[in-house]
N, CA, C and O atoms as a printed pandas DataFrame, in Angstrom:
     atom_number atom_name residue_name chain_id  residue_number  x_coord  y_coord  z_coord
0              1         N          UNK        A               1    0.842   -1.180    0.000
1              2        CA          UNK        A               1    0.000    0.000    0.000
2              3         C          UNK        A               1    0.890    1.248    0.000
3              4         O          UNK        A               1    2.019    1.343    0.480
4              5         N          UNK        A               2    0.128    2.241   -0.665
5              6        CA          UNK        A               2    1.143    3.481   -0.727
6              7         C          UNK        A               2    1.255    3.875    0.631
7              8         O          UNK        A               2    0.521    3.228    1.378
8              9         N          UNK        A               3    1.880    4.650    1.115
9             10        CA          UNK        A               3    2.277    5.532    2.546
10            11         C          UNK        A               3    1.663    6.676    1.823
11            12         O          UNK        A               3    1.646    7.154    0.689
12            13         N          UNK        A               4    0.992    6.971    3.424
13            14        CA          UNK        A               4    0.008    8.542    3.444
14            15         C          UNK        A               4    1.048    9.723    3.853
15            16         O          UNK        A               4    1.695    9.930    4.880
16            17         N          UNK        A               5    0.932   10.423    2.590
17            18        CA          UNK        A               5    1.900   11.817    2.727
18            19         C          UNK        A               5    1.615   12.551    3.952
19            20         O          UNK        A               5    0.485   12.509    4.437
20            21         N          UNK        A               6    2.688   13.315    4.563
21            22        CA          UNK        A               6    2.732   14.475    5.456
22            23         C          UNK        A               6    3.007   15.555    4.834
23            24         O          UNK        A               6    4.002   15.918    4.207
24            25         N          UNK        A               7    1.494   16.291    5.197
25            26        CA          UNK        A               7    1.632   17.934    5.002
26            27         C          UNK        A               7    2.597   18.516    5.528
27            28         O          UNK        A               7    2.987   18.118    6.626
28            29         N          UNK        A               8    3.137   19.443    4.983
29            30        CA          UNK        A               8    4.428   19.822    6.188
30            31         C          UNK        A               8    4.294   21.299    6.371
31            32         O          UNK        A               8    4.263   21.920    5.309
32            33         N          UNK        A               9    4.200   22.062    7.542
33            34        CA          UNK        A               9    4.204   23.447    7.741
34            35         C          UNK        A               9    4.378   24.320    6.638
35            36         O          UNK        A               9    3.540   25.103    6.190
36            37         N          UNK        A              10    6.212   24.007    6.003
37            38        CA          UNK        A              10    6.396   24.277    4.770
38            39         C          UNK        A              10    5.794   24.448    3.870
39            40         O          UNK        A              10    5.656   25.598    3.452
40            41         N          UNK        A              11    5.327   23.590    3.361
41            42        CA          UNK        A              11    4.357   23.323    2.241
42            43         C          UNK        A              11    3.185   24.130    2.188
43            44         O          UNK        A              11    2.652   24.470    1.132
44            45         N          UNK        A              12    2.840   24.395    3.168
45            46        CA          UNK        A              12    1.776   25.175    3.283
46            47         C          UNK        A              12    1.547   26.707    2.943
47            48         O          UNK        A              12    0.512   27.196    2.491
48            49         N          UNK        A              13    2.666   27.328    3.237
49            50        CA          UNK        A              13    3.761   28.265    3.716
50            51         C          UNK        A              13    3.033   28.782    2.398
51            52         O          UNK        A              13    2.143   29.558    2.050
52            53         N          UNK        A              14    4.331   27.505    1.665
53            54        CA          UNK        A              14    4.613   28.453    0.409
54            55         C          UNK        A              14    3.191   28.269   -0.708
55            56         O          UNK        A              14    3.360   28.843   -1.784
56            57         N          UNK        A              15    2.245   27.754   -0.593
57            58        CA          UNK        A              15    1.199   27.632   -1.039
58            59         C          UNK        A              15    0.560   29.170   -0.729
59            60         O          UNK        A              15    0.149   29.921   -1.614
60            61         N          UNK        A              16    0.564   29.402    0.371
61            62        CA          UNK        A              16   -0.035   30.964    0.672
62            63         C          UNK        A              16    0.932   32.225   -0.315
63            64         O          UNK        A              16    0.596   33.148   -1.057
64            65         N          UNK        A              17    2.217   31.687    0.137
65            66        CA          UNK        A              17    2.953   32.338   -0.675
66            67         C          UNK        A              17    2.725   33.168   -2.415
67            68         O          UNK        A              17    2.575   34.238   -3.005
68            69         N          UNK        A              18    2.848   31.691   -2.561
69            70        CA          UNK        A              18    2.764   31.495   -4.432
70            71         C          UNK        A              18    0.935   32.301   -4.657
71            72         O          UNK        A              18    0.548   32.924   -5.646
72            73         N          UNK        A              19    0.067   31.962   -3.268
73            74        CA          UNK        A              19   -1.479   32.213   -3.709
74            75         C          UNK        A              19   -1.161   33.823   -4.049
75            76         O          UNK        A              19   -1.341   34.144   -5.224
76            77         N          UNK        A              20   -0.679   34.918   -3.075
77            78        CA          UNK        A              20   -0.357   36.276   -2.802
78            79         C          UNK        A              20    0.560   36.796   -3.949
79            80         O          UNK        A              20    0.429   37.945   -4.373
80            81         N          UNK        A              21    1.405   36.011   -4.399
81            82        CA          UNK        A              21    2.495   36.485   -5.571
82            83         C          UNK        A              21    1.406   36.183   -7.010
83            84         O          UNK        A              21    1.485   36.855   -8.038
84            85         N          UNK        A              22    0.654   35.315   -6.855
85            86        CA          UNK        A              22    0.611   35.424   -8.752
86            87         C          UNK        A              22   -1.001   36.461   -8.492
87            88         O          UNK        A              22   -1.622   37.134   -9.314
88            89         N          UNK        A              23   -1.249   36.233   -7.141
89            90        CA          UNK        A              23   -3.104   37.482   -7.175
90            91         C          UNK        A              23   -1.787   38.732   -7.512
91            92         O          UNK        A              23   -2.174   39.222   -8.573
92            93         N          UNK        A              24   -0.574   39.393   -7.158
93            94        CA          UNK        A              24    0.027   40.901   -7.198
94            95         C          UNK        A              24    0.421   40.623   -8.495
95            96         O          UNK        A              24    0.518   41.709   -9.065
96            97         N          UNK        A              25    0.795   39.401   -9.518
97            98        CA          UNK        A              25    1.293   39.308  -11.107
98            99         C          UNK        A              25    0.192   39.965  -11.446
99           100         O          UNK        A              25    0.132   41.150  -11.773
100          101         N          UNK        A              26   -0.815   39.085  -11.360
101          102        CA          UNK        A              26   -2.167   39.254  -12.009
102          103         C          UNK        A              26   -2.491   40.928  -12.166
103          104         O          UNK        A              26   -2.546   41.597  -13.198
104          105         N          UNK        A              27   -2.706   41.394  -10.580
105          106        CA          UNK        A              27   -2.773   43.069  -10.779
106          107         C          UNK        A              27   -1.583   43.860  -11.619
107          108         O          UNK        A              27   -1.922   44.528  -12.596
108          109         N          UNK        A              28   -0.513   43.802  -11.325
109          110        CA          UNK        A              28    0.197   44.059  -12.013
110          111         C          UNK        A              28   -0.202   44.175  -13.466
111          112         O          UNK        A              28   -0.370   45.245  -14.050
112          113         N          UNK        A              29   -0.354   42.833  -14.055
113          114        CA          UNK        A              29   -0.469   42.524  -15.512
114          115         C          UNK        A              29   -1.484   43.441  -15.970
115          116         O          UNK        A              29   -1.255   44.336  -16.784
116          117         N          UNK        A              30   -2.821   43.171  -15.341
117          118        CA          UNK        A              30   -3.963   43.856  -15.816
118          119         C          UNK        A              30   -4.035   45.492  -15.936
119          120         O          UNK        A              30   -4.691   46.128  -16.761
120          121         N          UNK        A              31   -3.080   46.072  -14.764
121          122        CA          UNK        A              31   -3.015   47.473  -14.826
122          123         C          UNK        A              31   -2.046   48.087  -15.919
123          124         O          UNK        A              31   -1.932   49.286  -16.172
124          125         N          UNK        A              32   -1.140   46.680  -16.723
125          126        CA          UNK        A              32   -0.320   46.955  -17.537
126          127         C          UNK        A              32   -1.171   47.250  -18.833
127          128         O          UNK        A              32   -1.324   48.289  -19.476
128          129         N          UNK        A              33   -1.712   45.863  -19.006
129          130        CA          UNK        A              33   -2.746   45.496  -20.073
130          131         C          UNK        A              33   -3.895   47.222  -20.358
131          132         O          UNK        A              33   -4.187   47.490  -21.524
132          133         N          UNK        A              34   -4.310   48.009  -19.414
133          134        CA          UNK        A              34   -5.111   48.890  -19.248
134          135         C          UNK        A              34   -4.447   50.293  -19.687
135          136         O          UNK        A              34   -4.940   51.143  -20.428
136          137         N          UNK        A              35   -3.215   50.309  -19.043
137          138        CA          UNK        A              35   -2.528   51.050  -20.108
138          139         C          UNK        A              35   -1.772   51.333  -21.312
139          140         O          UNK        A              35   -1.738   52.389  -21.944
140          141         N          UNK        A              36   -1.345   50.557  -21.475
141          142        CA          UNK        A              36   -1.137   49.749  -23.041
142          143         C          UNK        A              36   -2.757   50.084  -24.290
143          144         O          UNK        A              36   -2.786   50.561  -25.424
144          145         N          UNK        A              37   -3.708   49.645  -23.523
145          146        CA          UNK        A              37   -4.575   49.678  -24.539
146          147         C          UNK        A              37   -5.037   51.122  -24.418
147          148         O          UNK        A              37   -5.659   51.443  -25.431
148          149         N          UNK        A              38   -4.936   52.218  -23.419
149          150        CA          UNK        A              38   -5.272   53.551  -23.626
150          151         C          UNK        A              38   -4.143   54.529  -24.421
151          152         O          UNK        A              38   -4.435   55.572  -25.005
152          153         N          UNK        A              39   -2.592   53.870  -24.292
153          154        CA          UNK        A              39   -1.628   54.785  -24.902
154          155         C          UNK        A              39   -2.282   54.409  -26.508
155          156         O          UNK        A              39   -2.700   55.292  -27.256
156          157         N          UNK        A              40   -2.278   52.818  -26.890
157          158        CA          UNK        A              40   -2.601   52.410  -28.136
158          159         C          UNK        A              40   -4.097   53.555  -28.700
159          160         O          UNK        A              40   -4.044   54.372  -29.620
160          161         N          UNK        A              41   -5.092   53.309  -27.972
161          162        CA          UNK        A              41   -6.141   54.160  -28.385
162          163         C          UNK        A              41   -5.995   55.676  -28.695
163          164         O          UNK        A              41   -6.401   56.107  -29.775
164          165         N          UNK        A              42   -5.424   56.492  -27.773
165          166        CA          UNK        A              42   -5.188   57.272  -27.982
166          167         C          UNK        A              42   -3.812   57.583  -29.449
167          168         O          UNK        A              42   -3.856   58.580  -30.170
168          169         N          UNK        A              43   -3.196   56.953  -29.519
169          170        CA          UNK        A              43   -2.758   57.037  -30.618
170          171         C          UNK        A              43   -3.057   56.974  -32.068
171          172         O          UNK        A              43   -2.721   57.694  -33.008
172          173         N          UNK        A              44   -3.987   55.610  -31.956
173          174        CA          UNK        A              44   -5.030   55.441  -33.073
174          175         C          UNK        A              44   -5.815   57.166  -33.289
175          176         O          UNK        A              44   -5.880   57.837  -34.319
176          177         N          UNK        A              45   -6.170   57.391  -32.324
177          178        CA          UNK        A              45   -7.185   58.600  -32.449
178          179         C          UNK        A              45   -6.065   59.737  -32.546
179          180         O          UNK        A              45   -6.662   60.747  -32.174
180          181         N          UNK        A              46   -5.151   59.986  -32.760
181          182        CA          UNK        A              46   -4.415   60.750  -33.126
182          183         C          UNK        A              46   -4.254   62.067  -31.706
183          184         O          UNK        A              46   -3.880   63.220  -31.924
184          185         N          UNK        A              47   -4.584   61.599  -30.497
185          186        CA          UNK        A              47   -5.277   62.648  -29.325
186          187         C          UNK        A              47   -3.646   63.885  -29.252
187          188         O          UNK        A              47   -2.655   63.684  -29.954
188          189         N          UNK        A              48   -3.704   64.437  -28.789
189          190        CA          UNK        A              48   -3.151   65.728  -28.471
190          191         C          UNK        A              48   -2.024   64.827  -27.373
191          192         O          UNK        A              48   -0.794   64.782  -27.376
192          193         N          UNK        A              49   -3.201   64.065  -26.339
193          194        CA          UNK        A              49   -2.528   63.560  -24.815
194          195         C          UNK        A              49   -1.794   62.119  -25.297
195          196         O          UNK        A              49   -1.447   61.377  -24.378
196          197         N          UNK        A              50   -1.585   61.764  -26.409
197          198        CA          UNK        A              50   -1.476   60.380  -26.768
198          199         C          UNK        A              50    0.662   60.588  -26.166
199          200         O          UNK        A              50    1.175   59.948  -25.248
200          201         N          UNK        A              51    1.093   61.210  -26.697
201          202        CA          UNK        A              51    2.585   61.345  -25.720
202          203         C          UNK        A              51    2.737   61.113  -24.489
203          204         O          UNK        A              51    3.708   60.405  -24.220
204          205         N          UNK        A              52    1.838   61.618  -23.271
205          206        CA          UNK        A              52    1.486   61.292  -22.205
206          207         C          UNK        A              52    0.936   59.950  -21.752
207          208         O          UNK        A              52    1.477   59.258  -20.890
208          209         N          UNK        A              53   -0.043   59.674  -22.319
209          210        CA          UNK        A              53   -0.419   58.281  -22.093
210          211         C          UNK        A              53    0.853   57.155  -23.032
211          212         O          UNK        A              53    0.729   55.940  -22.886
212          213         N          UNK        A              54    1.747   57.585  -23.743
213          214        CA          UNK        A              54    2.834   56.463  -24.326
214          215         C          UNK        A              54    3.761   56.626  -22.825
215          216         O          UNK        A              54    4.341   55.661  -22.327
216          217         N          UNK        A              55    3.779   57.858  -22.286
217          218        CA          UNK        A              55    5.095   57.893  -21.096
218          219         C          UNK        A              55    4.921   57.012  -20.047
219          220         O          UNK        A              55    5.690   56.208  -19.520
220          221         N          UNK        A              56    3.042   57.496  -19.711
221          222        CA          UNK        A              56    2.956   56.631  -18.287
222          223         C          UNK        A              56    2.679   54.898  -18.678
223          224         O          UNK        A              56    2.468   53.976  -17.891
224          225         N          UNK        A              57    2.770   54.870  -20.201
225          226        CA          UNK        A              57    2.827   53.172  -20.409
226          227         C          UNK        A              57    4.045   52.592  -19.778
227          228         O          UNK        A              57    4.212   51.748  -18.898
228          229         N          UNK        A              58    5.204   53.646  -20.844
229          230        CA          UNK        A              58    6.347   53.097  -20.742
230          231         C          UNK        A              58    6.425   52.422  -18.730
231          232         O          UNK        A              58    6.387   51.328  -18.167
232          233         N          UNK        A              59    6.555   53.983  -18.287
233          234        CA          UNK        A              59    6.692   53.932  -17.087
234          235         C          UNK        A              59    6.349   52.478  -16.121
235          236         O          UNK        A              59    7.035   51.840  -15.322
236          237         N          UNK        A              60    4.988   52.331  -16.616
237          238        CA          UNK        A              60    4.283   50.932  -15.554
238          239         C          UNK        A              60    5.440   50.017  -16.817
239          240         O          UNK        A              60    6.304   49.405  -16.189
240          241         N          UNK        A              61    5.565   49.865  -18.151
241          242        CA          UNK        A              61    6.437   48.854  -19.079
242          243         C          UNK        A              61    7.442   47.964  -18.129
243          244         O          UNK        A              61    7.450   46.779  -17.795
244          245         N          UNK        A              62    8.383   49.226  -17.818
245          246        CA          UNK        A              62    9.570   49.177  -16.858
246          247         C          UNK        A              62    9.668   48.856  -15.622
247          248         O          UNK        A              62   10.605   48.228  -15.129
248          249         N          UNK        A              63    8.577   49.326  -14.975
249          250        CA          UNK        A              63    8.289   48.654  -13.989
250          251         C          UNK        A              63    7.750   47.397  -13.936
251          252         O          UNK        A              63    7.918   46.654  -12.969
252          253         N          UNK        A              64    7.000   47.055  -15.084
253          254        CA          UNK        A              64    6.535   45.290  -14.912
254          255         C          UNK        A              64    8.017   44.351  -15.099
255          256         O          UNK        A              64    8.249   43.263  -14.571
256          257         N          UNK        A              65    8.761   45.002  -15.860
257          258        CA          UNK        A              65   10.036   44.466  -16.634
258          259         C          UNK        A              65   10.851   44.186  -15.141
259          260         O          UNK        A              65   11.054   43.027  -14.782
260          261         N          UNK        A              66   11.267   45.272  -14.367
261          262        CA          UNK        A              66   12.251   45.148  -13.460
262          263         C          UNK        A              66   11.682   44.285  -12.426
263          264         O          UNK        A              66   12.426   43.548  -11.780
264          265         N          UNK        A              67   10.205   44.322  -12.181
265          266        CA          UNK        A              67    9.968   43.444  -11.062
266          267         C          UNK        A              67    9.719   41.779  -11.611
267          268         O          UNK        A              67    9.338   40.958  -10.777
268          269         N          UNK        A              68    9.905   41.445  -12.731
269          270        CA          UNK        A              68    9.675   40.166  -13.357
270          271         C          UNK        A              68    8.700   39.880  -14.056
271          272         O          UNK        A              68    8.726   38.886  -14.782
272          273         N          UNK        A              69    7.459   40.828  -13.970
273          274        CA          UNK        A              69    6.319   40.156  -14.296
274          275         C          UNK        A              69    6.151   39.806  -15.850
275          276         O          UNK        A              69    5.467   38.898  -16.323
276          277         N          UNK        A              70    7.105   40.940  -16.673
277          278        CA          UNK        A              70    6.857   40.411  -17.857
278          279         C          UNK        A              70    8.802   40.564  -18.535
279          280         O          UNK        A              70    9.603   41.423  -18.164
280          281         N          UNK        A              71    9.064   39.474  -19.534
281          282        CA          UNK        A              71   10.300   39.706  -19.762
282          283         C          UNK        A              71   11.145   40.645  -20.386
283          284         O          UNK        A              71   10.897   40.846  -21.575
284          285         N          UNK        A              72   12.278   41.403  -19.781
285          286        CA          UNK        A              72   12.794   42.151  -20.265
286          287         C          UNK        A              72   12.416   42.536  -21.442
287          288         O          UNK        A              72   11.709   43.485  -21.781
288          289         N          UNK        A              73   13.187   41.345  -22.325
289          290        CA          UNK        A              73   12.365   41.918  -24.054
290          291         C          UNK        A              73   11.324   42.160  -24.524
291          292         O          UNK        A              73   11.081   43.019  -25.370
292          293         N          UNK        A              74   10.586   41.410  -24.010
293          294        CA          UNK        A              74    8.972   42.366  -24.054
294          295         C          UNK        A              74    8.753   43.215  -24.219
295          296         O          UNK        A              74    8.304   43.736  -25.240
296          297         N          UNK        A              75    9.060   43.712  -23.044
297          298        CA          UNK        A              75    9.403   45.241  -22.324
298          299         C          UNK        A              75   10.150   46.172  -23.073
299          300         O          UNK        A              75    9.772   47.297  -22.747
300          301         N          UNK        A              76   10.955   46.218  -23.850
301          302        CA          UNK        A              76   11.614   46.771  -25.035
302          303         C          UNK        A              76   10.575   46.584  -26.317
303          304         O          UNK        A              76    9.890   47.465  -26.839
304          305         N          UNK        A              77   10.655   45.229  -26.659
305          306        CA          UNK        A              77    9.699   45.061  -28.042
306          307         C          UNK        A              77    8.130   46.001  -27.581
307          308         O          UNK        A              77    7.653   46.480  -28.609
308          309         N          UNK        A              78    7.374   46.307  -26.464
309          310        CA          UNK        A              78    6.299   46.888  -26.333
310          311         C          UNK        A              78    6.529   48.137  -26.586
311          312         O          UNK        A              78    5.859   48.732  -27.430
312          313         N          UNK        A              79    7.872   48.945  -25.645
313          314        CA          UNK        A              79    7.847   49.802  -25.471
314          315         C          UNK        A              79    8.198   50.415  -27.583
315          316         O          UNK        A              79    7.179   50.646  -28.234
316          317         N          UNK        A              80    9.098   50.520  -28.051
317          318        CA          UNK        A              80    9.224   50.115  -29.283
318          319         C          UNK        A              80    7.952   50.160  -30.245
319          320         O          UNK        A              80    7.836   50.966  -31.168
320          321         N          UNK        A              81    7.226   49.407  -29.983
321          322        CA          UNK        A              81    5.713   48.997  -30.717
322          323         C          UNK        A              81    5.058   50.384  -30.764
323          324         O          UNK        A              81    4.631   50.879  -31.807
324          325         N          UNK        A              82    5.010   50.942  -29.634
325          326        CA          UNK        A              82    4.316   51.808  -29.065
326          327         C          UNK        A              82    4.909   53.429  -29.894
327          328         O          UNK        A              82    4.162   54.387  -30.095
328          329         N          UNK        A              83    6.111   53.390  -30.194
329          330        CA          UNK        A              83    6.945   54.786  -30.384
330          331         C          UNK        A              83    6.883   54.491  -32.164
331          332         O          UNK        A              83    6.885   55.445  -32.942
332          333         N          UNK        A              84    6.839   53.327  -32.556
333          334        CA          UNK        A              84    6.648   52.896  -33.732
334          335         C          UNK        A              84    4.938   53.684  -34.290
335          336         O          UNK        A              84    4.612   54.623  -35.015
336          337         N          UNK        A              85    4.441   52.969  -33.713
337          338        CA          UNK        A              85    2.877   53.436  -34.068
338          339         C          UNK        A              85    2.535   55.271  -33.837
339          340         O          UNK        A              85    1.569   55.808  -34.379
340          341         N          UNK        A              86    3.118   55.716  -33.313
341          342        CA          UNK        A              86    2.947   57.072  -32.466
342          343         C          UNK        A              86    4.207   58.159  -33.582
343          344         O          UNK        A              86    3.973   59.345  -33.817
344          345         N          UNK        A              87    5.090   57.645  -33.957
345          346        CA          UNK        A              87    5.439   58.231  -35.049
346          347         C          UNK        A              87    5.279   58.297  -36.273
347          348         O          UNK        A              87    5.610   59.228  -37.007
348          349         N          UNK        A              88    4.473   56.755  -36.715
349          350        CA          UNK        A              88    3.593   56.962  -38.030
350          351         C          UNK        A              88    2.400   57.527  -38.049
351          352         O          UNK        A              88    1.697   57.369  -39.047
352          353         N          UNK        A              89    1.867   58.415  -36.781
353          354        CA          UNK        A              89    0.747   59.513  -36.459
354          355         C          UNK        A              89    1.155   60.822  -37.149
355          356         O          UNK        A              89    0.340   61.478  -37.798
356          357         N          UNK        A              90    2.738   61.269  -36.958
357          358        CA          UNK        A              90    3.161   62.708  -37.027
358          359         C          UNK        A              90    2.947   62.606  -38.700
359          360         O          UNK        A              90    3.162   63.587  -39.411
């Protein structure tokens, strides 16, 4: 017969752990995702504020980048995407 596993304090631990780290990815991501699609919109629409909304993309970009959530190159290839589209406006 198999032997009945022991839960171990540990284990538990890091279960709470991992629960708290990917719910702060998740926010993270989504507040990324939210600005991303307003710098993009506003660019499409050619807005006046569309420079502003590309800065504070970048800004959260770099910050998702340095804290892990999304990979470095990403984080370049987005930011990039973004200055790409916003200069075929001018």
């Amino acid at each position: 017969m198999a032997e009945k596993k022991v839960v171990k304090r540990k284990g538990l631990k890091n279960v709470r752990k991992t629960k708290k780290r990917r719910a702060r990815n998740q926010r993270e991501k989504q507040i990324l995702k939210v600005a991303l699609k307003a710098a993009r919109a506003a660019v499409a629409a050619k807005a006046a504020e569309a420079l502003e909304k590309i800065r504070k993309a970048i800004s959260i970009i770099d910050k998702a980048a340095q804290r892990g959530i999304i990979h470095l190159n990403k984080a370049a290839r987005l930011k990039s995407r973004l200055f790409q589209a916003y200069n075929k406006t001018k």
